[in-house]
Structures are given as structure tokens and as C-alpha cells.
KEGU-38925 format. One record per residue (C-alpha): residue number from 1; residue in one letter; x, y, z. Coordinates in steps of 0.001 Angstrom, whole numbers, always signed. Example, Ala and Ser with C-alpha at 12.3 -4.5 7.8 and 13.67 -1.06 7.14 Angstrom:
BEGIN
- 1;a;+12300;-4500;+7800
- 2;s;+13670;-1060;+7140
//
This chain:
BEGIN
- 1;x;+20220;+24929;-13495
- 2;x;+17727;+25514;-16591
- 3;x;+14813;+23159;-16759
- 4;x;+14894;+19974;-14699
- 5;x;+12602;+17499;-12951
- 6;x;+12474;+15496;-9916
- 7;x;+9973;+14125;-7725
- 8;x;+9608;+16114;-4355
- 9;x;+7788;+16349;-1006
- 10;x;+6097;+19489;-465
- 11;x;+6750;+20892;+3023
- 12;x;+5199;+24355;+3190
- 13;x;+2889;+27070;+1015
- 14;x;+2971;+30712;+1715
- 15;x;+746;+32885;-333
- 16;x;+2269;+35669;-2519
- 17;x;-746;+37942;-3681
- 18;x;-3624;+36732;-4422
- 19;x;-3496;+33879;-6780
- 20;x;+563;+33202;-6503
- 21;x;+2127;+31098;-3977
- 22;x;+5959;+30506;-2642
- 23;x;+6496;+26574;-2443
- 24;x;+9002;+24835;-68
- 25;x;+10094;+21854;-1429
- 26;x;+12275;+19071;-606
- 27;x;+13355;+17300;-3924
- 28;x;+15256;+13740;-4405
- 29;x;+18336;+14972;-5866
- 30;x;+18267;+18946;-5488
- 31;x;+17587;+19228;-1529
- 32;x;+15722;+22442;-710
- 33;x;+14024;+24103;-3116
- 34;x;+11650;+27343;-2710
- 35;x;+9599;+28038;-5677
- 36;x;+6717;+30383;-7157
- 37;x;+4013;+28456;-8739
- 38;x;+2045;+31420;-10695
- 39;x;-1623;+31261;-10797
- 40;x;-2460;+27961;-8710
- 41;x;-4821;+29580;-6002
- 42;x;-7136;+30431;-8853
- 43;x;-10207;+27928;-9387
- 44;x;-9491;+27090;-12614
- 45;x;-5686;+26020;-11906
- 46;x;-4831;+22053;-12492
- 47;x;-2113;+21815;-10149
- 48;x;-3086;+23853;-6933
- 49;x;-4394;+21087;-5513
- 50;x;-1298;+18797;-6247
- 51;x;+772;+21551;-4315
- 52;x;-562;+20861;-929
- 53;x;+1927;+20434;+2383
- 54;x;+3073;+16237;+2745
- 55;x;+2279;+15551;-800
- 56;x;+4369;+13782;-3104
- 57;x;+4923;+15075;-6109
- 58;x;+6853;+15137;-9623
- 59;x;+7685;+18535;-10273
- 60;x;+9339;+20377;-13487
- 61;x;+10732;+24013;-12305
- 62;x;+13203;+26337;-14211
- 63;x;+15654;+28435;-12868
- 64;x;+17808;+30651;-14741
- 65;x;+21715;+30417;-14222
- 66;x;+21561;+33326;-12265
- 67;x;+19278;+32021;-9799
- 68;x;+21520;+29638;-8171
- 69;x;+19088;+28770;-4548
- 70;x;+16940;+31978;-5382
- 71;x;+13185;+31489;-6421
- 72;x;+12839;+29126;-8776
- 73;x;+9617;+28713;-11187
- 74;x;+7361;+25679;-11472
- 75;x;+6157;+24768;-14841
- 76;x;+4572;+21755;-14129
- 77;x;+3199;+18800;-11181
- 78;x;+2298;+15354;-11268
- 79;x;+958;+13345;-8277
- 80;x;+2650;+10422;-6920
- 81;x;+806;+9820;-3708
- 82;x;-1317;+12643;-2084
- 83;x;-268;+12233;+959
- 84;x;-2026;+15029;+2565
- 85;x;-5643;+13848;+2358
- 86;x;-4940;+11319;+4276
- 87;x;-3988;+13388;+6955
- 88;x;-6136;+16295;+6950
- 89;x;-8489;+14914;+8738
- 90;x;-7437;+13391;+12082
- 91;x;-5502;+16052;+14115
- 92;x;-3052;+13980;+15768
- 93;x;-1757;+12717;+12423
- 94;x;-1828;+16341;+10691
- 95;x;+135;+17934;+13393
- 96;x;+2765;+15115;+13922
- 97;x;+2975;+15207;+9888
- 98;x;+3231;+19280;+10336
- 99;x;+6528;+18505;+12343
- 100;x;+7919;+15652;+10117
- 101;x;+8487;+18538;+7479
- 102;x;+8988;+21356;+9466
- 103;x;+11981;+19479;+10869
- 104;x;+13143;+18633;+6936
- 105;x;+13055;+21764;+6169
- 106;x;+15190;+22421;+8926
- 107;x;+17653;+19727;+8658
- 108;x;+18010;+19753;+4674
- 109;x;+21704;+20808;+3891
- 110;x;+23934;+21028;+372
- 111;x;+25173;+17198;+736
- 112;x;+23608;+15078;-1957
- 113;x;+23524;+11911;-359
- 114;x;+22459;+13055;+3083
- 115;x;+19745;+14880;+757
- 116;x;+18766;+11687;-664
- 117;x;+18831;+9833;+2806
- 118;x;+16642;+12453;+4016
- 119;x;+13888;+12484;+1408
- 120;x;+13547;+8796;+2049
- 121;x;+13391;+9066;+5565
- 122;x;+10737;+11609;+5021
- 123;x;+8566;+9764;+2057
- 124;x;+8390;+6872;+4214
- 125;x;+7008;+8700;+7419
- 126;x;+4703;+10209;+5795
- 127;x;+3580;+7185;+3890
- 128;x;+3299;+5289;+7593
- 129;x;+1604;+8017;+8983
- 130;x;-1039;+8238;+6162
- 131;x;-1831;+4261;+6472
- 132;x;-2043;+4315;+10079
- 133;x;+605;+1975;+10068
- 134;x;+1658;+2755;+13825
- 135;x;+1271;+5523;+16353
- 136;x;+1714;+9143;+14933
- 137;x;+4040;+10124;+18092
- 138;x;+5722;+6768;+17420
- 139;x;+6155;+7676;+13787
- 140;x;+7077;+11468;+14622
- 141;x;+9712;+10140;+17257
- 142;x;+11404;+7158;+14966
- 143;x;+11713;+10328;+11659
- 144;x;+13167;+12797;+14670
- 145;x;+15631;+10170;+16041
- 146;x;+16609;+9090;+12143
- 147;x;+17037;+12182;+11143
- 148;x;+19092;+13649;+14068
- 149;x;+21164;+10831;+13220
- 150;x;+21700;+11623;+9779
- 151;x;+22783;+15067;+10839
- 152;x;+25039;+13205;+13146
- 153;x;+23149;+14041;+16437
- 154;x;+22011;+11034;+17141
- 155;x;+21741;+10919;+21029
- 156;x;+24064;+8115;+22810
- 157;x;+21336;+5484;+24229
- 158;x;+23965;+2558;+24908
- 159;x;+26870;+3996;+25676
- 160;x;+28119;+7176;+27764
- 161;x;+28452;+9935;+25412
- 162;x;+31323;+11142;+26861
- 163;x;+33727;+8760;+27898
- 164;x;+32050;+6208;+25162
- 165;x;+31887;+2850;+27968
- 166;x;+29184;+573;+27237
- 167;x;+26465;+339;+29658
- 168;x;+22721;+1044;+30287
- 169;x;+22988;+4264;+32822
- 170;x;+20488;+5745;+33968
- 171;x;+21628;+9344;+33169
- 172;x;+20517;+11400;+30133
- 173;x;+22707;+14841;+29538
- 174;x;+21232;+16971;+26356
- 175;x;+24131;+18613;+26681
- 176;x;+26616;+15965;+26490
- 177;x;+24844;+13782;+24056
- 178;x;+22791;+11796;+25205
- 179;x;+23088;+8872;+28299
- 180;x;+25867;+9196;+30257
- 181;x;+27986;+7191;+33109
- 182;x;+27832;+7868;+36879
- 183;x;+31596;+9389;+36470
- 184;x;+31127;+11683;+33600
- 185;x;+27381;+12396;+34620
- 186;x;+27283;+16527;+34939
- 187;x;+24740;+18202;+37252
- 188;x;+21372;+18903;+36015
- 189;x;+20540;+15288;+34228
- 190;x;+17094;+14474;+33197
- 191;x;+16981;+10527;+34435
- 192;x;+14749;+8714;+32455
- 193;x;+13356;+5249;+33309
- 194;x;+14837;+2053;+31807
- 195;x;+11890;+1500;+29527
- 196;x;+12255;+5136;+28055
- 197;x;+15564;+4322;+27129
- 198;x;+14476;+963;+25316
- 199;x;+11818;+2648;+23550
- 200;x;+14479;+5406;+21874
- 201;x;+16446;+2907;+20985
- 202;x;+13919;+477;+19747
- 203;x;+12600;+3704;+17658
- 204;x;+15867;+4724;+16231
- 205;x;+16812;+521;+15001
- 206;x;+13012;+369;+13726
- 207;x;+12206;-2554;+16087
- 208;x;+8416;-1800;+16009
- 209;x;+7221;-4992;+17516
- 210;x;+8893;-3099;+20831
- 211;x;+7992;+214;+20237
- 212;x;+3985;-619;+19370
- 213;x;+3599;-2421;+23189
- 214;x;+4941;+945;+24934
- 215;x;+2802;+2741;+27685
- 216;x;+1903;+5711;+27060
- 217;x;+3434;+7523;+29726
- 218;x;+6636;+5823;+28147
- 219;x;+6197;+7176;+25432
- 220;x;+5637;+10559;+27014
- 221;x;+8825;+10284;+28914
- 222;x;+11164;+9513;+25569
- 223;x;+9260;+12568;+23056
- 224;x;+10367;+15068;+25739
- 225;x;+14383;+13924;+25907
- 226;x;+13947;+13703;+22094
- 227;x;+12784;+17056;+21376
- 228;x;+14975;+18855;+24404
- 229;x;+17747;+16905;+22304
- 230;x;+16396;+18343;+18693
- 231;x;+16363;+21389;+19970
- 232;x;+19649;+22042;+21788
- 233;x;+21400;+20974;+18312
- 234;x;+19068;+23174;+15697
- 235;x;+19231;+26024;+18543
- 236;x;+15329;+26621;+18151
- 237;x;+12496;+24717;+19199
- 238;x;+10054;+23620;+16084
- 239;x;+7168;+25619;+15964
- 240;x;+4818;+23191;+15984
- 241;x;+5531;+20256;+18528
- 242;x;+3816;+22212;+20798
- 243;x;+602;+21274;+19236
- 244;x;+1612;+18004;+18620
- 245;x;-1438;+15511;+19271
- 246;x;+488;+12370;+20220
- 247;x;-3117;+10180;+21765
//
């Protein structure tokens, strides 16, 4: 790849001895990068700061033509919006923003324009959840829904996921799919409540006006189908919804 540039989101830091650190990033155009950014722990470094988790950043790496998705090297950072100190300091936003890019990560594949797709979908979270635009388990639940979808596991919501008739049931099958009609319906549903099932879908079309005037045990009701559905398709649970703050 040689030299290139491209602006990014940075989704995790791991140190690598003292002053060196392994960056996880989730560029534009490239996808899923991991690369060592020599020196920036140190005090006197100008881009340490700029290399913070939820940030958005324009980066410059090199990689040699060897390294194909190996290590790559960052040369240099720019700030686009600094998304992070806006979330550092209220919990509930941090740790819904820790599982907006722990699920990127995750999700980020090879395809360019399901790359793209994805780094919008996850700019624009994190943008919401840094203005306070809406609730952060709102926010978390519309990225996890959107970007299920663009890995094409959306869950049915109007429709039976097997048989595919139309219909609001009252059935929900993680196995299946998603909601599902009294004749395909296979032991061991969840059955959510009418209004859960409204709020999903209002959260997945972006129909905020909807999704803001939820209860809150609603809301409750639709994170757990979503993330029993997120994790029977990744195989894993993500390590931190559990300390999700969603008040």
C-alpha cells in the first residue's frame, strides 16, 4: 500500500512498551486498520492526544508491500472532531460509545462499500452521542440495528422471518430472525410487547419523533432482543454491553 491517507475513527489503543501504542482504526476507504504509532505516550508527543478511542481523525500511515493487513505505521494525525471529550465524562454516554466501536470493529469486513456505509453509520453515532442529541441507549440501539442490517442481519420486525407474511405477531425467534407468525413460531420465543416492536422498528427507519417518547421499560424490553439478536449472529457477546449505562 506505501504511503496513503484517509480520515478514520479510532476504536481502540493497546499499549506496546512503554511509550508505543497498537491503534485500531476504522478508516473511510481502507476498513480495518491496526497500526503502531511510535513514541505518542511520551509527554512531549503532538499526536497522542489526537489518538484517543471515538475520535475522528485524518491519519497518514505507511505500510510496506509486504505488509498487506499486518501492522501498519502512522506518520502523521490531524483532528477532525474529538469526539471523545465529549464523552469522557458522563458514563452512560462513554460506555454506550465503548460499544458503538467495539461492535465496528467487529462488524468491519473487506467490502469497500459496506466499509464506507459503516464508517458513516459510525461517525454519525458518535457525533449524536457527543451532542446529546437523543438518548445514548437510543443512539446505541438505532447504530446496533443499522449495522446488523448492513451485515444483512437485520431482524424481521414486520414480517415473519420465516415464511415472510406480513403482519405484526407477537412472536420474536433469535433464532429464526427475528418476529415470527403463530404457524412458523418455534418453541422457546421471547414475546415482546407491541410497543417494543414499534420502537425497533422506529429505531432501525430513524423515526426519532417515536423513538424519543418511549418508556423506559420499553426501551429495556427492545435492547435485550437486540443484543440476544447481535449476539447469536457475531457468535460472542460484546464485552462491554454489560456495563452499558442506558438511564
Amino acid at each position: 500500500m506505501g504511503l496513503y491517507r484517509d480520515d478514520a475513527v479510532v476504536l481502540r489503543v493497546q499499549k506496546l512498551g512503554e511509550a508505543d501504542r497498537i491503534v485500531t482504526l476504522l478508516f473511510r476507504r481502507e476498513g480495518k486498520i491496526r497500526a503502531v504509532a511510535k513514541g505518542v505516550a511520551k509527554v512531549t508527543s503532538r499526536i497522542g492526544a489526537r489518538l484517543e478511542p471515538f475520535n475522528h481523525v485524518d491519519v497518514q500511515c505507511y505500510a510496506s508491500p509486504y505488509a498487506g493487513r499486518s501492522l501498519h505505521n502512522v506518520r502523521q494525525v490531524e483532528t477532525i472532531q474529538p469526539y471523545g471529550k465529549y464523552l469522557v465524562g458522563n458514563y452512560s454516554r462513554y460506555s454506550c460509545a465503548s460499544a458503538i466501536v467495539e461492535t465496528a470493529e467487529r462488524l468491519s469486513g473487506d467490502d469497500s462499500e459496506s466499509v464506507s456505509r459503516l464508517f458513516a453509520l459510525t461517525v454519525g453515532a458518535l457525533r449524536s452521542m457527543g451532542v446529546g442529541e437523543h438518548a445514548p441507549g437510543l443512539i446505541l440501539d438505532a447504530y446496533l440495528l443499522r449495522a446488523m442490517a448492513l451485515a444483512g442481519w437485520a431482524p424481521s420486525l414486520e414480517q415473519c422471518a420465516v415464511c415472510g407474511s406480513p403482519g405484526e405477531y407477537s412472536a420474536f425467534s433469535v433464532q429464526s430472525g427475528g418476529m415470527v407468525c403463530p404457524t412458523c413460531r418455534p418453541p422457546g420465543c421471547a414475546s415482546p410487547s407491541a410497543a417494543a416492536r414499534e420502537l425497533m422498528v422506529a429505531l432501525l427507519r430513524g423515526a426519532w419523533d417515536t423513538a424519543d417518547l418511549s418508556e423506559p421499560g420499553i426501551r429495556r424490553e427492545a435492547s435485550g432482543l437486540i443484543a440476544a439478536h447481535l449476539q447469536w449472529h457475531t457468535e460472542r457477546a460484546l464485552r462491554s454491553l454489560p456495563l452499558v449505562d442506558r438511564n
